[in-house]
C-alpha positions in Angstrom: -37.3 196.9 77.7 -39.7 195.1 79.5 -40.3 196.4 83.4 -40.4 194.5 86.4 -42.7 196.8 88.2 -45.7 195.4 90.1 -48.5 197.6 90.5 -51.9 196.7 92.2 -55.1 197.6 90.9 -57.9 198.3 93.2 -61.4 199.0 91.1 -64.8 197.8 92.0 -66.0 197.9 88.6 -64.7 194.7 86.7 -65.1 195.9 83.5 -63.1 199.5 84.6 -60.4 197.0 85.9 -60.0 195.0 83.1 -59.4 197.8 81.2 -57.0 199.2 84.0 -55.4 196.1 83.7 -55.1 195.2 80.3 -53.7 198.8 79.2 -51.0 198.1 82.2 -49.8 194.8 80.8 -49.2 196.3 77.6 -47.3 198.8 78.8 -45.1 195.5 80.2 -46.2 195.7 84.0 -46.7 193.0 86.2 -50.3 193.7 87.7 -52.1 192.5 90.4 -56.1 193.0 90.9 -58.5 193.5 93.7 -62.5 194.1 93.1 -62.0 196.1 96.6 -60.4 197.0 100.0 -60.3 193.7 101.7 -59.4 191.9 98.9 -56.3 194.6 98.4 -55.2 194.5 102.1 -54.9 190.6 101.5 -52.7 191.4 98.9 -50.7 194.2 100.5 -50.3 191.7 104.1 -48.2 189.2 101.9 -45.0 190.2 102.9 -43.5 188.3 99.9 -45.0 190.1 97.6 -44.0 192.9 96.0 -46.3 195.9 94.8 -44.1 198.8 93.3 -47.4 201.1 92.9 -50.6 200.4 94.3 -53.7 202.6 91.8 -57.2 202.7 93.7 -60.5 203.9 92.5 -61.5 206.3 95.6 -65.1 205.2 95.4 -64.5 201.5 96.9 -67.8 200.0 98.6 -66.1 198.4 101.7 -64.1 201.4 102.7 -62.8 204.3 99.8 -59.9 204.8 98.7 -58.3 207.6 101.4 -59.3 205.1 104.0 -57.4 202.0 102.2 -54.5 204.1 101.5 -53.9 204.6 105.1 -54.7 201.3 106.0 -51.8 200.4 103.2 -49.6 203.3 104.0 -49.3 201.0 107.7 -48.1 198.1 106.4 -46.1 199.4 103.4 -45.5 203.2 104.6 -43.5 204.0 101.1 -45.7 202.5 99.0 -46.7 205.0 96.4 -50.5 205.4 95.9 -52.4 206.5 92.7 -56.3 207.9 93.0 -58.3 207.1 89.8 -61.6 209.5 90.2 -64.2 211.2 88.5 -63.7 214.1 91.0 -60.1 214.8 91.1 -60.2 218.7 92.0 -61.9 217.6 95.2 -59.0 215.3 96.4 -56.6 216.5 99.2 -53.8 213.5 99.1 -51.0 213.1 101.8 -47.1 213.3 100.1 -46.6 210.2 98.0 -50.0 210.3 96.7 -51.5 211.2 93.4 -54.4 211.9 91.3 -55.7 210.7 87.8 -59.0 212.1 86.6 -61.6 209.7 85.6 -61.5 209.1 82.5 -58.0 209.4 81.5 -56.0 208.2 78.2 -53.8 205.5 77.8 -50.8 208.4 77.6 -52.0 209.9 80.7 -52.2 206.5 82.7 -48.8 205.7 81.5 -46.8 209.0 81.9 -48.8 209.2 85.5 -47.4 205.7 86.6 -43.8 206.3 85.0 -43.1 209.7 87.2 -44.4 207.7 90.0 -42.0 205.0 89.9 
């Protein structure tokens, strides 16, 4: 059954996001991409779009991740967030949030997004 969740990605590291992405569409999500935070807030200020899920690499370059959560979490203050990082036991995420350690399996990414949604 295909789904008709949208989830954004947010990676700086294009070949880490087409990965991202391309495990996501086979699992039969819609996806949308951003290389980072400005390029996601465009994204997340189209009020006709719909984002079901938005994943973020916490080590963005214009701002990180926390910092674009919140930003997203004022425009869209339901919007569930997902971390990707290398150094999840350091993370401390507000309600809604959650963490995937860097690097994680197609299984994990998928169960992760599923309980999420």
């Amino acid at each position: 059954m295909p789904s008709t969740s949208t989830i954004l990605v947010v990676e700086d590291d294009a070949i880490v996001r087409m990965l991202i992405v391309d495990v996501l569409e086979e699992l039969e999500f819609q996806v949308l991409e951003a290389a980072d935070a400005g390029e996601a807030l465009t994204v997340v200020q189209d009020t006709a779009q719909v984002i079901d899920l938005m994943m973020t690499d916490v080590g963005l370059p214009d701002m990180d991740g926390k910092q674009l959560a919140t930003k997203v979490r004022e425009l869209r203050a339901t919007l569930p967030i997902l971390f990707a990082s290398g150094y999840a036991e350091n993370i401390d995420v507000p309600a809604g949030m959650q963490v995937i350690a860097k690097p994680f399996s197609i299984d994990q990414l998928r169960d992760k997004v599923k309980s999420m949604l």
